[in-house]
VEXNUDO-497044 format. One record per atom (N, C-alpha, C, O): residue number from 0; chain; atom name; x, y, z. Coordinates in Angstrom, 2 decimals, padded with zeros to 5 digits. Layout:
// VEXNUDO-497044
+-----+-------+------+---------+---------+---------+
|  nr | kette | atom |       x |       y |       z |
+-----+-------+------+---------+---------+---------+
| NUM |     A |   CA |       X |       Y |       Z |
...
+-----+-------+------+---------+---------+---------+
//
This chain:
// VEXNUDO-497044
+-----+-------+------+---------+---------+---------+
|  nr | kette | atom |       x |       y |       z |
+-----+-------+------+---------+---------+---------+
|   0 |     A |    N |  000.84 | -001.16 |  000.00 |
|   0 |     A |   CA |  000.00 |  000.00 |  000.00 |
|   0 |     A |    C |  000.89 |  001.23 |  000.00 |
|   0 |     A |    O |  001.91 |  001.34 |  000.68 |
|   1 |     A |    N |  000.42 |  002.13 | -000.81 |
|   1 |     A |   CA |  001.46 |  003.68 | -000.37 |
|   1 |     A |    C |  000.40 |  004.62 | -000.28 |
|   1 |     A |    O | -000.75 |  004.37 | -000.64 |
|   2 |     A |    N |  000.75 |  005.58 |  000.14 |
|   2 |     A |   CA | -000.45 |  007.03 |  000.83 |
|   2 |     A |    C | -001.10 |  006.46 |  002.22 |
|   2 |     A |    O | -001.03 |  005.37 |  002.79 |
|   3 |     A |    N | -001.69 |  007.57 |  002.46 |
|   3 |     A |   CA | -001.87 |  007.69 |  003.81 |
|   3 |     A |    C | -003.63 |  006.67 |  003.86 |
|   3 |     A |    O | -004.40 |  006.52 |  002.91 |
|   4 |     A |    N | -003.78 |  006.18 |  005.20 |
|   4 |     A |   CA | -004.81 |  005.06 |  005.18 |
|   4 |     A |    C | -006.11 |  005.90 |  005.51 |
|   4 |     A |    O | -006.21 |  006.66 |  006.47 |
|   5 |     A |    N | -007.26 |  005.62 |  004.40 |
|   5 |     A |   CA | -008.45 |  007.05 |  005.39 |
|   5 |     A |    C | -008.96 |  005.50 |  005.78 |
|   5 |     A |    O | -008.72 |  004.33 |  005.49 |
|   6 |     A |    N | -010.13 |  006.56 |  006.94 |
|   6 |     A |   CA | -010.88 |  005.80 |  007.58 |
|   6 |     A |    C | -010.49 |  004.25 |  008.49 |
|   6 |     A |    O | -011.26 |  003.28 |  008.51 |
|   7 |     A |    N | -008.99 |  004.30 |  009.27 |
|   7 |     A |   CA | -008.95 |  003.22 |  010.23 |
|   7 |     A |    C | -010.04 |  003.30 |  011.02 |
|   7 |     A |    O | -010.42 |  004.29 |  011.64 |
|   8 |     A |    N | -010.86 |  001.48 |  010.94 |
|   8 |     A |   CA | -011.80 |  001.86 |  011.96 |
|   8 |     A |    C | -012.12 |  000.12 |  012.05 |
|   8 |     A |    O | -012.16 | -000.79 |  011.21 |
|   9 |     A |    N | -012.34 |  000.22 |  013.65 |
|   9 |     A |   CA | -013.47 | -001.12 |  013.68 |
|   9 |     A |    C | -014.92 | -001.70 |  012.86 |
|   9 |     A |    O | -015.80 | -000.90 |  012.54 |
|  10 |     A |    N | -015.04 | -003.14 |  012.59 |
|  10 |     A |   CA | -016.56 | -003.06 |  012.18 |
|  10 |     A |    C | -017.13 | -004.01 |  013.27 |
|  10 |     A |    O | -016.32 | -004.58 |  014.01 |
|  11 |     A |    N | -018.05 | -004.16 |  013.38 |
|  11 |     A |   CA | -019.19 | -005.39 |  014.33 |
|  11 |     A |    C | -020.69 | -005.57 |  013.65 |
|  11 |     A |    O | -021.76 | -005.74 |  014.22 |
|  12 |     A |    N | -020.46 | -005.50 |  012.60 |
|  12 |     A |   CA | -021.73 | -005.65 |  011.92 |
|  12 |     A |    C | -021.67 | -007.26 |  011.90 |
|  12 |     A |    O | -020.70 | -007.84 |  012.38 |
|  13 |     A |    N | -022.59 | -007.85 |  011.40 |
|  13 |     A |   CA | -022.80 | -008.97 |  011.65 |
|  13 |     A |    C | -022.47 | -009.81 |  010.87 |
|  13 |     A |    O | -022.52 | -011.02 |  011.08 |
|  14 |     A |    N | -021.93 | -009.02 |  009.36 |
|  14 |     A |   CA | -021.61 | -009.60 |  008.30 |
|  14 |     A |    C | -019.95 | -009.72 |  008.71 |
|  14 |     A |    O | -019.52 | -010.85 |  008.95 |
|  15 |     A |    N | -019.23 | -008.80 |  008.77 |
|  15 |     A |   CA | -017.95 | -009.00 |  009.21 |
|  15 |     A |    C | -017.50 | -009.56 |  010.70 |
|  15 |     A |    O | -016.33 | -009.72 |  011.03 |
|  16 |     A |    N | -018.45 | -009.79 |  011.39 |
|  16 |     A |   CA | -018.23 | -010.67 |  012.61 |
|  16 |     A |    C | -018.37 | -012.31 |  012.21 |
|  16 |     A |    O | -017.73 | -013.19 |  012.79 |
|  17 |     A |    N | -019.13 | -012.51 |  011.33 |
|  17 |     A |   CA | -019.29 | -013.99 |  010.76 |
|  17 |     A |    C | -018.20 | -013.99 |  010.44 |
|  17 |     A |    O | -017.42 | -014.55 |  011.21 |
|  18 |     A |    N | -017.48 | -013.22 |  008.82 |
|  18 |     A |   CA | -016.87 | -013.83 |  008.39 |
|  18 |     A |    C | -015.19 | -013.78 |  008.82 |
|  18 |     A |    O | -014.21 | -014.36 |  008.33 |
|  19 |     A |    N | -015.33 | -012.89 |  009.86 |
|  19 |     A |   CA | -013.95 | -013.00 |  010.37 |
|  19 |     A |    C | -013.91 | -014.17 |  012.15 |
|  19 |     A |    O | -012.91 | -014.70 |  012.62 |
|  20 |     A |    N | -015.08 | -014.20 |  012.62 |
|  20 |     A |   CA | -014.96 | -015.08 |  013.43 |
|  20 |     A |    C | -014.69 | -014.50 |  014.89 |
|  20 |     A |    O | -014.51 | -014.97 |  016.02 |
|  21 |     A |    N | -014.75 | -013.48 |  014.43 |
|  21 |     A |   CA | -014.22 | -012.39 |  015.75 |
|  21 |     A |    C | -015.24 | -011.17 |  015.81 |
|  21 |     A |    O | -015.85 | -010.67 |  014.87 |
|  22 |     A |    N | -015.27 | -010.89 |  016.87 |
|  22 |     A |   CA | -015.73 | -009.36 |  017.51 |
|  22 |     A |    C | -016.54 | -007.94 |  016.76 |
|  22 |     A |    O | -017.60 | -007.31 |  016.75 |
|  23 |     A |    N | -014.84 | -008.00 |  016.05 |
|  23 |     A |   CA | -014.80 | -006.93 |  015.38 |
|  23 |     A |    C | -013.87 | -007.10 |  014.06 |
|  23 |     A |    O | -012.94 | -007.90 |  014.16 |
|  24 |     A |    N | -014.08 | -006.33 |  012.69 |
|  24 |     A |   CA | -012.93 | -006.73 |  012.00 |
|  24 |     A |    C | -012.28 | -005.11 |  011.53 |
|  24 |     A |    O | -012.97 | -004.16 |  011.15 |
|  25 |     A |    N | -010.84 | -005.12 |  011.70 |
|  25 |     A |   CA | -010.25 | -003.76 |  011.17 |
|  25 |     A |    C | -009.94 | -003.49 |  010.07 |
|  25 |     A |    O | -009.29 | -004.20 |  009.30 |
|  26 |     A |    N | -010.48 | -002.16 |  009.83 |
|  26 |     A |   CA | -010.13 | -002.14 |  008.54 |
|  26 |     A |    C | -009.50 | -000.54 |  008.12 |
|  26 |     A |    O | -009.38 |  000.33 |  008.99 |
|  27 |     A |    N | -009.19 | -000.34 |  006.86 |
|  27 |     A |   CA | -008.41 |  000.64 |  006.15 |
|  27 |     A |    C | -008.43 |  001.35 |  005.13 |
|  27 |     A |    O | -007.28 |  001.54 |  004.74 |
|  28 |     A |    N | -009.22 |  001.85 |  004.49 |
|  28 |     A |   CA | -009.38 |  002.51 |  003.16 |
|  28 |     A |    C | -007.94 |  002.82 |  002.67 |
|  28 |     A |    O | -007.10 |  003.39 |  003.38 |
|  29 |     A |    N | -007.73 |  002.39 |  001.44 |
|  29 |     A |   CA | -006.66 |  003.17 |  000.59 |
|  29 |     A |    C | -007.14 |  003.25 | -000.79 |
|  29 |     A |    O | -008.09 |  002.56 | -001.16 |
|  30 |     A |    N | -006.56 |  004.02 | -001.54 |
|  30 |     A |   CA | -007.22 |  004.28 | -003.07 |
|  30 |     A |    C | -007.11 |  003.12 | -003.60 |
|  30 |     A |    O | -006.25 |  002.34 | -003.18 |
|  31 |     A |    N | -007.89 |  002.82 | -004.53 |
|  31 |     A |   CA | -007.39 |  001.86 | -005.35 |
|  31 |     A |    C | -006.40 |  001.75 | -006.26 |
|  31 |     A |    O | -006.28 |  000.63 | -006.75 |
|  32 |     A |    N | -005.84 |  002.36 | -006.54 |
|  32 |     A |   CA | -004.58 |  002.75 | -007.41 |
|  32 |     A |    C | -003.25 |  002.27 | -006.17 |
|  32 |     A |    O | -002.28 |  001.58 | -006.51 |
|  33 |     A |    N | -003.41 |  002.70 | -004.98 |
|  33 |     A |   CA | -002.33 |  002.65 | -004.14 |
|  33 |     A |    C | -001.71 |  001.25 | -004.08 |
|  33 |     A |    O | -000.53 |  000.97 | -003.91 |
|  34 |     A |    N | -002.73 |  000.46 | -004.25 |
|  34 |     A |   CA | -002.54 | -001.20 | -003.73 |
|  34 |     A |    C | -001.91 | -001.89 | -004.81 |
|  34 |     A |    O | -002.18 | -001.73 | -006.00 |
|  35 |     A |    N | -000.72 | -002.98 | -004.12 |
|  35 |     A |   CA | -000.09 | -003.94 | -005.41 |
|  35 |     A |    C |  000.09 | -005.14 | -004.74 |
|  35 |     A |    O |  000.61 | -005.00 | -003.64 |
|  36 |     A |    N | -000.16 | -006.16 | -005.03 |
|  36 |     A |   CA | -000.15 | -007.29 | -004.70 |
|  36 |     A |    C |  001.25 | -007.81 | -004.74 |
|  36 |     A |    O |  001.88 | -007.69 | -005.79 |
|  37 |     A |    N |  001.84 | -008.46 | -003.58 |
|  37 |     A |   CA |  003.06 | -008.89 | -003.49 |
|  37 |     A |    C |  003.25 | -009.74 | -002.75 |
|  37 |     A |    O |  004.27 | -009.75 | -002.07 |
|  38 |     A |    N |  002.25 | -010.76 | -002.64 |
|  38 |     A |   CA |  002.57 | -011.74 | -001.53 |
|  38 |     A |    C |  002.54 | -012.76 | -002.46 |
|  38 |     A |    O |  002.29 | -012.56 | -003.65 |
|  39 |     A |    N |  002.84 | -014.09 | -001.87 |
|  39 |     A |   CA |  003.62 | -015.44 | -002.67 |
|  39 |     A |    C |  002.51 | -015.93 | -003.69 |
|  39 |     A |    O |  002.67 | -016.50 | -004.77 |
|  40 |     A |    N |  000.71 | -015.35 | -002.76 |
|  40 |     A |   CA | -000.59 | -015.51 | -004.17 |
|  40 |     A |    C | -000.94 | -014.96 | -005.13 |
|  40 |     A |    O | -001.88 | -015.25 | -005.88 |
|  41 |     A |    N | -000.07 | -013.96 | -005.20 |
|  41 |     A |   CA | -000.74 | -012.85 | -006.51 |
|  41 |     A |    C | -002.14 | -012.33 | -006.03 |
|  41 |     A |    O | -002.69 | -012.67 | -004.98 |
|  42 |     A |    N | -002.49 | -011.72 | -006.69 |
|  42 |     A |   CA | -004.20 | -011.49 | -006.78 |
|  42 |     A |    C | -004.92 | -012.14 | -006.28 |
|  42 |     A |    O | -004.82 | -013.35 | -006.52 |
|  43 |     A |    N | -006.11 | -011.63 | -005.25 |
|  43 |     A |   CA | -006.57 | -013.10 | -004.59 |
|  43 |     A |    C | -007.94 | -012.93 | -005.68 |
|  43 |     A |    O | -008.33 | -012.27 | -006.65 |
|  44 |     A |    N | -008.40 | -014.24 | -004.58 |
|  44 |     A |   CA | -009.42 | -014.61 | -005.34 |
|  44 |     A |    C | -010.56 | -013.99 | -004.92 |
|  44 |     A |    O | -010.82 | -013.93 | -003.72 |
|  45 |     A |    N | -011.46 | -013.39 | -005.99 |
|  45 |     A |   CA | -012.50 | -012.85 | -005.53 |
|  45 |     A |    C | -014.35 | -013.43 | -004.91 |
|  45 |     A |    O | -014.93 | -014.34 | -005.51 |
|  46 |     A |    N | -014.88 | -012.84 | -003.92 |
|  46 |     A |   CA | -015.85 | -013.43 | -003.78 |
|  46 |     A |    C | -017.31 | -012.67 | -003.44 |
|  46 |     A |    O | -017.49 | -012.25 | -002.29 |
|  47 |     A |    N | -018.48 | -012.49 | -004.61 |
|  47 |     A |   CA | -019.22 | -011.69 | -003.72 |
|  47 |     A |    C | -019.75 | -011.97 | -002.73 |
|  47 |     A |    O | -020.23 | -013.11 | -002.69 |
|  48 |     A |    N | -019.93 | -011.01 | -001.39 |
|  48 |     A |   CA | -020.46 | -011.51 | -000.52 |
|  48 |     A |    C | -021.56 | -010.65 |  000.21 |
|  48 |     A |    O | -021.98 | -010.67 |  001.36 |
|  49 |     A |    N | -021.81 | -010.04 | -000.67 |
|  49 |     A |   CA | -023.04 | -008.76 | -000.74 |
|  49 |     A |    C | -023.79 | -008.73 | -001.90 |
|  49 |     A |    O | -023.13 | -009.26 | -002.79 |
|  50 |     A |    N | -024.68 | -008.43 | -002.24 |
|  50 |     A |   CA | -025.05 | -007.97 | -003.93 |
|  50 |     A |    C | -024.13 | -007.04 | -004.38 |
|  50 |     A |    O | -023.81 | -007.20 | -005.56 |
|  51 |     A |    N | -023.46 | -005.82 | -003.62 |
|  51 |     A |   CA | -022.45 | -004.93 | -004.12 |
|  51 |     A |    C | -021.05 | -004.59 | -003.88 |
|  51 |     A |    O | -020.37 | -003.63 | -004.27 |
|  52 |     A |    N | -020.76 | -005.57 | -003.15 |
|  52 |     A |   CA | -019.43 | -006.00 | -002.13 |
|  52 |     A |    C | -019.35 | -007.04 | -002.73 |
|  52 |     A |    O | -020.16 | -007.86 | -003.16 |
|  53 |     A |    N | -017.59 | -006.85 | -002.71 |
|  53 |     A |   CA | -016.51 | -008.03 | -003.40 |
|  53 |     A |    C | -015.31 | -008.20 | -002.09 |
|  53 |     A |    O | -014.84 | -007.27 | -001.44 |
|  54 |     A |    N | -015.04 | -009.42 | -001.97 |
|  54 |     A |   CA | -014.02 | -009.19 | -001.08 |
|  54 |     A |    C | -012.85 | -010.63 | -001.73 |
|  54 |     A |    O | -013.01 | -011.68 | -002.35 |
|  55 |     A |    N | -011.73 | -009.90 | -001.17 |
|  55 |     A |   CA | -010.67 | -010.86 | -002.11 |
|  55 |     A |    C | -009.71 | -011.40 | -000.76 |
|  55 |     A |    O | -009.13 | -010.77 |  000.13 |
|  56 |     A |    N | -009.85 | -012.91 | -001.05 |
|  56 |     A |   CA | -009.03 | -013.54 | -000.30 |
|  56 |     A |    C | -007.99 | -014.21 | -000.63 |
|  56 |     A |    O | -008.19 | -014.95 | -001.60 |
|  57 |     A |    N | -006.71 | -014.25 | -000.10 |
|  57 |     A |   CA | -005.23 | -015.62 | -000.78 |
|  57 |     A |    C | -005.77 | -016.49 | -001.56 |
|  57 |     A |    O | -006.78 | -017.08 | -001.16 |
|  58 |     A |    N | -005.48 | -016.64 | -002.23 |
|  58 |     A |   CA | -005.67 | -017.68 | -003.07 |
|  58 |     A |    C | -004.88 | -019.20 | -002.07 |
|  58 |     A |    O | -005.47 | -020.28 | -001.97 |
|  59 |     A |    N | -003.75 | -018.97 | -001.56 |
|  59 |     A |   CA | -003.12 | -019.88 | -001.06 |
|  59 |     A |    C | -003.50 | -020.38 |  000.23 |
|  59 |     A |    O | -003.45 | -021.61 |  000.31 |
|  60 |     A |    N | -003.96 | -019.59 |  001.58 |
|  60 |     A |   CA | -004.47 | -019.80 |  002.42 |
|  60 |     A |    C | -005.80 | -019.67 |  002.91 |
|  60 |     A |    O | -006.25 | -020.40 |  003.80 |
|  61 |     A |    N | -006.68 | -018.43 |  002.15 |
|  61 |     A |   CA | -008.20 | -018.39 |  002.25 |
|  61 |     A |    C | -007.87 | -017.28 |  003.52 |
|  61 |     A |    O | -008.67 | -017.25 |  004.46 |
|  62 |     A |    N | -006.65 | -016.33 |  003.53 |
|  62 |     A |   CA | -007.05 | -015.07 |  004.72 |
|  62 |     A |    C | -007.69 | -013.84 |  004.00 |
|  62 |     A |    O | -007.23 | -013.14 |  003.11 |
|  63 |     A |    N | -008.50 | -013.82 |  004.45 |
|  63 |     A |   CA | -009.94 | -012.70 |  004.21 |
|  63 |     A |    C | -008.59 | -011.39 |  004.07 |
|  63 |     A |    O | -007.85 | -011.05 |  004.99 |
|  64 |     A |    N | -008.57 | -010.88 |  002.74 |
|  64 |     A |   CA | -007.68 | -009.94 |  002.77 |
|  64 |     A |    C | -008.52 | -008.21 |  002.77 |
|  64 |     A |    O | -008.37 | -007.38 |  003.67 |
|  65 |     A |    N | -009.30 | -008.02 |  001.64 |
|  65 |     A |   CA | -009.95 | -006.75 |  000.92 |
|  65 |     A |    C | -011.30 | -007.15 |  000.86 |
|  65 |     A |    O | -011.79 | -008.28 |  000.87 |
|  66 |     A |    N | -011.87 | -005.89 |  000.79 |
|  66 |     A |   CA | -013.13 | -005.75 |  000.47 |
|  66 |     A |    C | -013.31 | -004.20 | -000.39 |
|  66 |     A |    O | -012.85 | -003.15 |  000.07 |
|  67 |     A |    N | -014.17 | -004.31 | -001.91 |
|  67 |     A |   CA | -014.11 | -002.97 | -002.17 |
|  67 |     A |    C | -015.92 | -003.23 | -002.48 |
|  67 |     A |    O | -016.58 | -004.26 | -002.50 |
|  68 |     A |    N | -016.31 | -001.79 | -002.69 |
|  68 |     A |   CA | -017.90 | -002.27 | -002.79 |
|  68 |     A |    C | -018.17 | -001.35 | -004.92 |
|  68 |     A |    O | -017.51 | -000.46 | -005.45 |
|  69 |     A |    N | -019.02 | -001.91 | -005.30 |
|  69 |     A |   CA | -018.87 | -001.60 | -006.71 |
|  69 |     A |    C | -018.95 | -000.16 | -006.95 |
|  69 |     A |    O | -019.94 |  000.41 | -006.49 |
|  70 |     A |    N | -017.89 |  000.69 | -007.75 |
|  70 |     A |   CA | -018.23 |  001.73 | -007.68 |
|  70 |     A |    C | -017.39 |  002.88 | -007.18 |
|  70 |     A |    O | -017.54 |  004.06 | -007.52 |
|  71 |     A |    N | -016.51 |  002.42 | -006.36 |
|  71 |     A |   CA | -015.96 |  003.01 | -004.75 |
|  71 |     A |    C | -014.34 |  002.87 | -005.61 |
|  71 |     A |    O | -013.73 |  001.91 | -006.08 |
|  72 |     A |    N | -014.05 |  004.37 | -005.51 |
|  72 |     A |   CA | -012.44 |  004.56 | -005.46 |
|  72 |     A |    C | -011.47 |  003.69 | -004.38 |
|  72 |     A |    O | -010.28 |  003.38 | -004.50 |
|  73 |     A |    N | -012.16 |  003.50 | -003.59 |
|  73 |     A |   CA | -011.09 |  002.88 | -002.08 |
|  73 |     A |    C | -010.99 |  001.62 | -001.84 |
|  73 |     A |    O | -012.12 |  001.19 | -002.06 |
|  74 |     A |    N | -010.36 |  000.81 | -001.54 |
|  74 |     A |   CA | -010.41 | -000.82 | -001.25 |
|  74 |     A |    C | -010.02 | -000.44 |  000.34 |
|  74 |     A |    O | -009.08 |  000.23 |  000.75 |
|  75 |     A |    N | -010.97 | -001.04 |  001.01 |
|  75 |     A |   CA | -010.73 | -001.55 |  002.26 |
|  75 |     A |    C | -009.40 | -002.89 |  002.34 |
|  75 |     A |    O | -009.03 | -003.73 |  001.52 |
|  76 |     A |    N | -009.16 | -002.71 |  003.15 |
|  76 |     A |   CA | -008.04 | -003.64 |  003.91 |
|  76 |     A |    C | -008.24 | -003.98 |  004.69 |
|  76 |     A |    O | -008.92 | -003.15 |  005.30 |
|  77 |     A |    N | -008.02 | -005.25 |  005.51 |
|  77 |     A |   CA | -007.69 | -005.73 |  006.82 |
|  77 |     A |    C | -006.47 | -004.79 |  007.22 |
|  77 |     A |    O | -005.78 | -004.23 |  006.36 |
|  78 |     A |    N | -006.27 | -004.66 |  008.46 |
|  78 |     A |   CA | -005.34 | -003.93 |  009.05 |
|  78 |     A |    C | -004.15 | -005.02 |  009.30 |
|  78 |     A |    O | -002.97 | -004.71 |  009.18 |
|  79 |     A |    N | -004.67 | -006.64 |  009.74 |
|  79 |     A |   CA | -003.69 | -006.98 |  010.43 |
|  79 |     A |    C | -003.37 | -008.15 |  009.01 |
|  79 |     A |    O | -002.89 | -009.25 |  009.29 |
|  80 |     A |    N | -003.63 | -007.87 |  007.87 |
|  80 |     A |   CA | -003.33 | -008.20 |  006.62 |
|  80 |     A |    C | -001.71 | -007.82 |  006.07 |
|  80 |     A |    O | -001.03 | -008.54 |  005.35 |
|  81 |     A |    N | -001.36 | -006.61 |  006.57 |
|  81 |     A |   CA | -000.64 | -006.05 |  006.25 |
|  81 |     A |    C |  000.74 | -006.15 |  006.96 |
|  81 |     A |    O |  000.75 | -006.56 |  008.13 |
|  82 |     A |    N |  001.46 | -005.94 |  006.57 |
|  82 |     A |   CA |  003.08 | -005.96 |  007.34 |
|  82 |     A |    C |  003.37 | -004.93 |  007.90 |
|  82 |     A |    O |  004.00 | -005.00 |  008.96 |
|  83 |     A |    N |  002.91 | -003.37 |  007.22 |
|  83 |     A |   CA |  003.33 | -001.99 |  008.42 |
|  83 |     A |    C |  002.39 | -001.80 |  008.47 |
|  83 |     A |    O |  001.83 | -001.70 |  007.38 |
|  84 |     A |    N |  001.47 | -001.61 |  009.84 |
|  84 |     A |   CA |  000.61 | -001.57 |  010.41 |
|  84 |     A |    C |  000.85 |  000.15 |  011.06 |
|  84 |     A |    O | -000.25 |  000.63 |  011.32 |
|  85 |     A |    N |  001.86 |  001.03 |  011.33 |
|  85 |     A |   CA |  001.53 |  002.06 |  011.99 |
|  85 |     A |    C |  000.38 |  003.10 |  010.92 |
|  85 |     A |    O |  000.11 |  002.85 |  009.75 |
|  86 |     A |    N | -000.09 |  004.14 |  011.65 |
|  86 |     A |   CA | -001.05 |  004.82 |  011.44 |
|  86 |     A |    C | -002.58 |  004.29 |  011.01 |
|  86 |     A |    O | -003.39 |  004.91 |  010.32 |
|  87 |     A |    N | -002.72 |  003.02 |  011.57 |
|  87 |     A |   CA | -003.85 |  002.32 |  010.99 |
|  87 |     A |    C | -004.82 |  002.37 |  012.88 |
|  87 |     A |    O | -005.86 |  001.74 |  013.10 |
|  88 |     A |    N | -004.35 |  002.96 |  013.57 |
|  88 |     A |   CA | -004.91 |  002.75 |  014.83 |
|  88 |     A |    C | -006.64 |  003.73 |  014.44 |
|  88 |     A |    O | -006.71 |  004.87 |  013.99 |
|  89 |     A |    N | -007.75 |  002.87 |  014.78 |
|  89 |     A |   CA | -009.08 |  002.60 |  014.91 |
|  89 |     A |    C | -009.66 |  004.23 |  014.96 |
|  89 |     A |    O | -009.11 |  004.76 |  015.93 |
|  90 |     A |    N | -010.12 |  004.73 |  014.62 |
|  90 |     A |   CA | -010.52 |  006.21 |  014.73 |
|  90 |     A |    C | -012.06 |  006.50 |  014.74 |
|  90 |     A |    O | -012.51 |  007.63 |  014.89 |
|  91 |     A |    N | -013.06 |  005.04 |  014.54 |
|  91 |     A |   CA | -014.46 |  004.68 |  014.41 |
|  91 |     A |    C | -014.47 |  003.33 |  015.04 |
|  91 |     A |    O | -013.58 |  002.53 |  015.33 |
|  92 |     A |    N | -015.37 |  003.33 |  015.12 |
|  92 |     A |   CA | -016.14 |  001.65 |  015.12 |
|  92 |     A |    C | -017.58 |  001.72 |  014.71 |
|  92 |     A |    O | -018.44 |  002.27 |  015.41 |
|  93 |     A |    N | -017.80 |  001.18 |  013.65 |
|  93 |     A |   CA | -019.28 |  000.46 |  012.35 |
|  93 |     A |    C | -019.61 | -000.40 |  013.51 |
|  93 |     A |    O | -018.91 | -001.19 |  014.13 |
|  94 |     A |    N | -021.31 |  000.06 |  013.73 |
|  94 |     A |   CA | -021.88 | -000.62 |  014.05 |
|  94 |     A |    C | -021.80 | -001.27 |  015.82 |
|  94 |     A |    O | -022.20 | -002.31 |  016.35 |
|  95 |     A |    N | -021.12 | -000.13 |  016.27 |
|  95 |     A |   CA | -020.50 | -000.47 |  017.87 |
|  95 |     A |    C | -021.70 | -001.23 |  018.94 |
|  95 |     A |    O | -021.61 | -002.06 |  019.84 |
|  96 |     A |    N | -022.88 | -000.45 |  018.33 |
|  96 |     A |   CA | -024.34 | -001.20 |  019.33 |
|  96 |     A |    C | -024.11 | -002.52 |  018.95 |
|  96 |     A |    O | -024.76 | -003.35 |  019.58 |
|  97 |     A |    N | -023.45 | -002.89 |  018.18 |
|  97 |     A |   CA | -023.88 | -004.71 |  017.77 |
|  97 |     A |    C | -022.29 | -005.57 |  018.21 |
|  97 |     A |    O | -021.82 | -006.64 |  017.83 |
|  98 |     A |    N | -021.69 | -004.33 |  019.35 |
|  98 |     A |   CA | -020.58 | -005.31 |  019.09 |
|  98 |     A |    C | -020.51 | -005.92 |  020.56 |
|  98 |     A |    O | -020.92 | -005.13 |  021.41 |
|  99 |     A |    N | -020.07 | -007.19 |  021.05 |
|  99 |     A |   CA | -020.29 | -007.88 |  022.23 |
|  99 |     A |    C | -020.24 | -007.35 |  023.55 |
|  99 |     A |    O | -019.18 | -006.74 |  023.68 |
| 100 |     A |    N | -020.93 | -007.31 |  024.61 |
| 100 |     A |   CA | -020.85 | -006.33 |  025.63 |
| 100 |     A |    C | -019.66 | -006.58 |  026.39 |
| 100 |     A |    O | -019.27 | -005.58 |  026.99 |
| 101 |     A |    N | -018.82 | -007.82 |  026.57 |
| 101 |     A |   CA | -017.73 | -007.72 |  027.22 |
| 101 |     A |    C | -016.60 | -006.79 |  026.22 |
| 101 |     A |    O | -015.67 | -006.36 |  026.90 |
| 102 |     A |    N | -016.55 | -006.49 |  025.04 |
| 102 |     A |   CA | -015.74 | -005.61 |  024.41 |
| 102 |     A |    C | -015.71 | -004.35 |  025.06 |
| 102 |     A |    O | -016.75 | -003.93 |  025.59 |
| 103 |     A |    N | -014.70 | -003.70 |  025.09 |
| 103 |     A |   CA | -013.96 | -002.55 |  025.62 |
| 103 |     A |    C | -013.46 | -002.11 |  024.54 |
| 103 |     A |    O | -012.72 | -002.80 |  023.83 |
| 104 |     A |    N | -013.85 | -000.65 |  024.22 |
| 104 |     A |   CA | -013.48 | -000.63 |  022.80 |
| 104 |     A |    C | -012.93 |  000.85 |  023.44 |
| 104 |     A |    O | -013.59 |  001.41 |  024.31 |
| 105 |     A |    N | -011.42 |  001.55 |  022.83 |
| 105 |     A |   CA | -010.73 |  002.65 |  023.47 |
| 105 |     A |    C | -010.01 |  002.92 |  021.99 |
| 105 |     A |    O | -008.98 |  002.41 |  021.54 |
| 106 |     A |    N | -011.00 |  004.05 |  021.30 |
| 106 |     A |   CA | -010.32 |  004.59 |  020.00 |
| 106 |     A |    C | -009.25 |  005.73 |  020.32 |
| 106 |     A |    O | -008.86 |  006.31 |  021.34 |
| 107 |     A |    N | -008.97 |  005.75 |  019.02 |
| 107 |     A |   CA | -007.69 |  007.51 |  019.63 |
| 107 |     A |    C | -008.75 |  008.35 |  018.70 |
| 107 |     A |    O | -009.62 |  008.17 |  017.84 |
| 108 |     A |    N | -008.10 |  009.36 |  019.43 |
| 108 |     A |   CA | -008.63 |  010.86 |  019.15 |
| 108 |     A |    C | -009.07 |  010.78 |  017.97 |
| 108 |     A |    O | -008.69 |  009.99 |  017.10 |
| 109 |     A |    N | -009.78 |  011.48 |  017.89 |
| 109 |     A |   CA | -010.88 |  012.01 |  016.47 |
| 109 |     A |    C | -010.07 |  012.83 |  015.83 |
| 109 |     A |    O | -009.98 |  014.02 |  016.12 |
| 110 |     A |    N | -009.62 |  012.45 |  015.19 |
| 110 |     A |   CA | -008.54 |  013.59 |  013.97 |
| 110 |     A |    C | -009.06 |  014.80 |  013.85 |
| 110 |     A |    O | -008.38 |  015.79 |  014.10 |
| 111 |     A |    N | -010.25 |  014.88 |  013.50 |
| 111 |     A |   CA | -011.24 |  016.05 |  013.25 |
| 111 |     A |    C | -011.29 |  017.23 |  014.40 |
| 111 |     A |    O | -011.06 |  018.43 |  014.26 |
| 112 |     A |    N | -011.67 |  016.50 |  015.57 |
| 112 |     A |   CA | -011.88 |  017.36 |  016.66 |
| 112 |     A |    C | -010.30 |  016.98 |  018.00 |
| 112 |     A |    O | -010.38 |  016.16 |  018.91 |
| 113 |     A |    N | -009.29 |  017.69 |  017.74 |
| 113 |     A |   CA | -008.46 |  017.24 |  018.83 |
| 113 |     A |    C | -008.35 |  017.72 |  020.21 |
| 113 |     A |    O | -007.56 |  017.18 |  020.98 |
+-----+-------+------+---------+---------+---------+
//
């Protein structure tokens, strides 16, 4: 990925709690132009899993990598997909009423309002 990541943020919707198996899943907007595939699978494989959402996983292992929705300049990312992970720390959380009540959820500052 190169440029800066918009929108680090948690999800708990119910669709990304299934398919990640967890809580919450993190994620990352970057342009679509920014992104190049360089891991040992090439290009993953794509899957719809919305009527307007595509999400692309390894081809080699099946780790839930991207999601872009049709239309949309930005491809979401997994956060912990990635190898440099700084500036990706959570700045939202999608859907927080639906996310498990033992979760403790402690974002950083609102960029917007500091």
């Amino acid at each position: 990925m190169t440029g800066a990541p918009d929108d680090p943020h948690l999800c708990s919707c119910e669709h990304c709690t299934l398919l990640s198996g967890s809580p919450a899943m993190a994620w990352a907007g970057f342009r679509r132009e920014a992104l190049t595939w360089t891991g040992p699978g090439g290009e993953p494989a794509w899957y719809s899993t919305w009527p307007t959402l595509h999400r692309g996983f390894c081809p080699r292992c099946g780790t839930h990598l991207v999601s872009i929705a049709e239309g949309s300049e930005m491809i979401m990312v997994t956060c912990f997909s990635l190898t440099e992970r700084s500036g990706l720390d959570p700045v939202g959380h999608s859907f927080r009423e639906a996310a498990v009540p033992w979760m403790a959820i402690t974002l950083a500052p609102d960029p917007l309002h500091p």
